[in-house]
N, C-alpha and C positions, 0 to 999 in steps of 0.2 A: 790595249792601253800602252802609249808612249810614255818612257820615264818625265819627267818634267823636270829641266834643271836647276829650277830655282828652289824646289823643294829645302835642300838644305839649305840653305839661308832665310828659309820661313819658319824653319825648327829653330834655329839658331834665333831670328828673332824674336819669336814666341816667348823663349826661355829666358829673355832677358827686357821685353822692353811690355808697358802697360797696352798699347792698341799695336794693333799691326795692320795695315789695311792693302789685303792684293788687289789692284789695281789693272783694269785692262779691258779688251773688248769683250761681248758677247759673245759666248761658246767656244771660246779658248780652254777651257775646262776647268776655269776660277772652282765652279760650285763643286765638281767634283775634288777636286784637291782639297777645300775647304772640307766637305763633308767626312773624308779620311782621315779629319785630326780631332773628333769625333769621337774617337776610344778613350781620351782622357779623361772623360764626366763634360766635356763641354756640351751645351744646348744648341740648339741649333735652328733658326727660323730663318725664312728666306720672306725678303719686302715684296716678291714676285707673286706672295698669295694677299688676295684682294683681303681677309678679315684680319690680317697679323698687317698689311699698310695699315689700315686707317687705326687702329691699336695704338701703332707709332705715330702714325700725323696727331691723333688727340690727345696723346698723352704721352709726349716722350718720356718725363721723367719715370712715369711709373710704369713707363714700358725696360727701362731698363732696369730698373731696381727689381725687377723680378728675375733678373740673372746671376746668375755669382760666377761665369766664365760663359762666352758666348760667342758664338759664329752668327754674325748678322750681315746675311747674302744681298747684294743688290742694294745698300746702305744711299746709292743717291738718291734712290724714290723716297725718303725721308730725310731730307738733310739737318732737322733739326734735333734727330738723334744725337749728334757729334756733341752736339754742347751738354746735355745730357750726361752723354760720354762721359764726358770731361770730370762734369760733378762727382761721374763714379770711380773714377780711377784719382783723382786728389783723394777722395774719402779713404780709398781701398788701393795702395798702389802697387799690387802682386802686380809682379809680370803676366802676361800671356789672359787677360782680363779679358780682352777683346779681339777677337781675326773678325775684321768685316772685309767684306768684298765691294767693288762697285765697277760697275760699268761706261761710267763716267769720269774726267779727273773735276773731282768734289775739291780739291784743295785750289780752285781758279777764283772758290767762292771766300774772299777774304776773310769771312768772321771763322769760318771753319780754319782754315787753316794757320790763322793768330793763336786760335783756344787750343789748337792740340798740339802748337811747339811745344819740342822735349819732350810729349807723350806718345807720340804715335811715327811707327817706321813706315815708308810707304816701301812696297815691292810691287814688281811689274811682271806680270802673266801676257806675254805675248802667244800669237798664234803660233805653231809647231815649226821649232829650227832643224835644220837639215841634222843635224847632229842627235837632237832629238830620235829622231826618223832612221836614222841609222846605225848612230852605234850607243846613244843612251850615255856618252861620256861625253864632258867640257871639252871640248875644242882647244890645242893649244895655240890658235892663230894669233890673238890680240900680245901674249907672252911673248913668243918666240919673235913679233914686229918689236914689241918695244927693248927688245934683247938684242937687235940686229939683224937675227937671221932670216931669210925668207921662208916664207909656209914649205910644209915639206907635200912631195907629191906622192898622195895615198888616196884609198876609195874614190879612185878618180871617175868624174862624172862629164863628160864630155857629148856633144854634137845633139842627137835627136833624145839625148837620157838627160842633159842638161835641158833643153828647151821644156821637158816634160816637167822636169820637177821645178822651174821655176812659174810657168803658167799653173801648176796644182795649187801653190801657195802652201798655208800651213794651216787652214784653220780645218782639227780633226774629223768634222762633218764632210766636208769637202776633199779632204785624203779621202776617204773611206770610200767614195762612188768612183765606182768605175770607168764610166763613160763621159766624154764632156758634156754631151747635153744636160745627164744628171749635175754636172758640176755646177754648170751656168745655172741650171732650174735651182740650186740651192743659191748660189751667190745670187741671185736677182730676189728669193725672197725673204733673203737675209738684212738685204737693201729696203725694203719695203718696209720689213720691220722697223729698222731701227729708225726708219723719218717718221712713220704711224706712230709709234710708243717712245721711244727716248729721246729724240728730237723737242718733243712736247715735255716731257719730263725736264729736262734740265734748259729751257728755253722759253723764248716768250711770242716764237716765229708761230706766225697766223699763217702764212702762205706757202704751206708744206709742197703743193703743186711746182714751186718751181727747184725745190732741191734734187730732185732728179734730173733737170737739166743741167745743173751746176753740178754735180756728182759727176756725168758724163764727161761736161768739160774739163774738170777737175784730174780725170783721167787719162786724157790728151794730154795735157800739160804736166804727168807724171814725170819727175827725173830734170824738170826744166824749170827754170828761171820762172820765177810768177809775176805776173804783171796784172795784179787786181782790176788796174782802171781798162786794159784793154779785155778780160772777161769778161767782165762785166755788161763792158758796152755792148757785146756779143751775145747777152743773154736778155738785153733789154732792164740790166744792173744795175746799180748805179756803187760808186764806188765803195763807199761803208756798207751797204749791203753785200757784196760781195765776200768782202772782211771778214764779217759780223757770223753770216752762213757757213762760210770755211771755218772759221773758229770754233765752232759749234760744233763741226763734223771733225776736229782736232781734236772736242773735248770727250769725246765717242771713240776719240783711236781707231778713226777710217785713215785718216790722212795725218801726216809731221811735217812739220817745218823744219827745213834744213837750212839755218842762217847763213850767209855769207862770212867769210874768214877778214877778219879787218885787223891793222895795226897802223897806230898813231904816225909812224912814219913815213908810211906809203897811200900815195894821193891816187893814184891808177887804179886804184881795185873797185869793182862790182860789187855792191852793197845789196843787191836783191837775193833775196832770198830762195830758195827750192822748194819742191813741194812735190815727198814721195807720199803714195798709198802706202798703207801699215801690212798691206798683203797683196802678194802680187797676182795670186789666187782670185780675190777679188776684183784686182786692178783688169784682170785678162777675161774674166767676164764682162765687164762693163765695158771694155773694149770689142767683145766678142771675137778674139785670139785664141787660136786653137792651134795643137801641132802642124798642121795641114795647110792654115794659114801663114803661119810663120816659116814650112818649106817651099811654100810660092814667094812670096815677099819677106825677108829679112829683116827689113829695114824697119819695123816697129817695136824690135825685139830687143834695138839696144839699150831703148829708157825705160823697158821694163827689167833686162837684167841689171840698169845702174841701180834702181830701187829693191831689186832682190837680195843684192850684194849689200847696198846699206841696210837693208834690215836684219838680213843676217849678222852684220860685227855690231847692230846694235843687239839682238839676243844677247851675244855671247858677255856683249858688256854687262848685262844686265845680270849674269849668274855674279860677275868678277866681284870680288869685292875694292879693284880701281875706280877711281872715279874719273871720269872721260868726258870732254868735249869735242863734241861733231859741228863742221862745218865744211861748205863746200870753197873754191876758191877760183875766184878770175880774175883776171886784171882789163883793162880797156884795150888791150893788145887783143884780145881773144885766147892766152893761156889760160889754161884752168884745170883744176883739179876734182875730181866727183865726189869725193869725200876725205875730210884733214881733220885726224883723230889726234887729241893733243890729252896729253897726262897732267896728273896736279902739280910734278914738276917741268911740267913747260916741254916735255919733249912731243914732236912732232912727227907723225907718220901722214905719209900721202896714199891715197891709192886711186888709183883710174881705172874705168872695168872698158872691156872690149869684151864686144859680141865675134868676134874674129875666132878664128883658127893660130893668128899671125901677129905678130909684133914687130914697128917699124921702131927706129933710133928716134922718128919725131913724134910717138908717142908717148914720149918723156919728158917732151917741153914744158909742159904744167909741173912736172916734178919737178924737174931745175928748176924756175922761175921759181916757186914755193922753199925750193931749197936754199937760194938765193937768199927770199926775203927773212925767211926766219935763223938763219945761219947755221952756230952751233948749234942748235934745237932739234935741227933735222935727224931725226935715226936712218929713215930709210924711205923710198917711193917703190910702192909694187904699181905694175900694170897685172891686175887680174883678167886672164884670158882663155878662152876656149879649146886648152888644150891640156896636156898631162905632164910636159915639161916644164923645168925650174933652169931660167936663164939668167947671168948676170947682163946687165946693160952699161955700166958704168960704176962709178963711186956710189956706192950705198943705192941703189938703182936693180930692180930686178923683175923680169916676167916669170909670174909662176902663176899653176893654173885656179883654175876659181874653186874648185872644189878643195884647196886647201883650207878654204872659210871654217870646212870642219870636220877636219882632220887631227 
């Protein structure tokens, strides 16, 4: 069992706020976390058992008024419990009334998420952060960036132990097997699951047959620029189909969208947006990437570690109690940055990942430019890279290695 670090901020809001709802993929270990707070008197039912759903679908109200404190596992396969909710916590408004989980993001669904402003916290269960995995303590990377300083260089993970642990991913199932083929056999039908059962749950898609080739594609285009109308065409798509299925597979937390960084006074910048896998565990199966392959050919390794990297500082965001905006950054020049972390006062961090060993002066172009447009906002631009050293590059400008993510 790895600690889970959002843990305290699920106690915390338990103790204070009427619904709580963990939020995230399948088999990240929502239901276990969920079932551990369990010692209170809270009850406990999962929508995952076929005679306690239809309970719920037929009778929300008196599905919930038979609670007086409740863990309700899996909450999207019923979504008309929430309003339900609602009735009971106006009536009754003790804190910690309700921890449900779900699998899905249920708050995309407008009436839900209108009816439980001000009553319900949302928190996010991602698959396993490196920090997690290793030392069971918060990270002080996101601090120590918007502080100045650059990550320090500790439990450093470098060369053939980095490509390992970024092709494993995080999700606990998939640590646990030893071998890649067991990996891959679990990530393929993990995939299969979730388009059979939750695809159809939170969806209205008849033709499940083609998300598996759009999944594939979706994979290729890991770490890059999305251009719907050109997938599409590629998969026999058409444009809002395209959309519509990515979306879908967004609201399941396979795949995020990583906006484009934009500002009213600059006309040059790239407005398309990015599009990581939420595990790169998964991403490297459905690629079928393996250590082995990745020491023949390199060269596929670096838009899977640009997506490892952003998923890791989004973890770590996720324990913080900062509140963070992620975007990526280009200009029509071709500078760009892989991901631009901005605080609720407006300061701004750059970082660029390299799959290298090696740091050149022009892979800081993106950081200037970026430092340029936003001015004094700028704290500092890391280049995260394939080695154990912390170098200065310049003003506020530094290479340090990647394994300071979580350190």
């Amino acid at each position: 069992m790895f600690p889970r670090l959002i843990l305290p901020r699920l106690q915390t809001a338990l103790a204070d706020t009427r619904v709580v709802l963990l939020s995230g993929p399948r088999q990240v270990g929502k239901t276990t976390m969920a079932r551990g707070l369990t010692q209170d008197g809270r009850s406990y039912v999962t929508l995952d058992d076929h005679t306690t759903l239809l309970s719920a679908q037929r009778d929300p109200v008196g599905f919930v008024r038979a609670f007086d404190r409740a863990t309700i596992d899996e909450v999207q396969r019923a979504p008309d419990l929430l309003l339900a909710i609602k009735q009971a916590v106006d009536e009754d408004p003790r804190p910690g009334r309700f921890l449900l989980t779900g699998s899905a993001d249920i708050l995309t669904i407008p009436t839900i998420a209108d009816s439980l402003a001000g009553r319900m916290e949302v928190l996010r269960l991602s698959p396993l952060a490196q920090a997690e995995m290793r030392s069971g303590r918060p990270p002080g990377f996101l601090d120590r960036a918007f502080g100045g300083n650059p990550p320090r260089s500790e439990q450093v993970v470098i060369g053939e132990a980095l490509v390992e642990a970024v092709l494993t991913g995080g999700y606990p199932e998939a640590v646990s097997r030893r071998t890649w083929s067991r990996r891959t056999d679990w990530a393929r039908s993990y995939i299969d699951a979730l388009i059979q059962r939750d695809v159809r749950d939170i969806s209205g898609i008849t033709k499940l047959d083609q998300l598996p080739r759009l999944i594939r594609a979706l994979a290729e285009q890991s770490a890059q620029l999305t251009n719907f109308n050109a997938l599409g065409g590629r998969l026999g798509l058409s444009d809002v189909s395209t959309r519509t299925y990515t979306t879908v597979l967004e609201h399941l937390y396979l795949v995020k969208t990583l906006p484009a960084w934009h500002s009213n006074a600059l006309r040059r910048l790239i407005k398309t947006p990015k599009l990581h896998f939420v595990d790169t565990g998964l991403l490297a199966a459905i690629r079928t990437l393996t250590p082995q392959k990745i020491a023949q050919d390199r060269i596929p390794f670096g838009a899977v570690l640009e997506s490892f990297v952003f998923n890791e500082i989004d973890r770590i965001a996720a324990w913080s109690d900062q509140r963070l905006l992620f975007s990526h950054y280009r200009d029509k020049d071709g500078a760009e940055v892989d991901i631009v972390i901005e605080d609720e006062a407006g300061a701004v961090i750059g970082v660029e990942v390299k799959a290298s060993a090696s740091v050149r002066p022009s892979d800081f172009n993106g950081l200037k430019r970026l430092s340029t447009a936003v001015g004094d906002r700028f704290v500092q631009g890391l280049v995260l890279y394939d080695h154990d050293q912390v170098a200065p590059f310049g003003d506020r400008l530094w290479a340090a290695p990647i394994s300071g993510l979580w350190t």
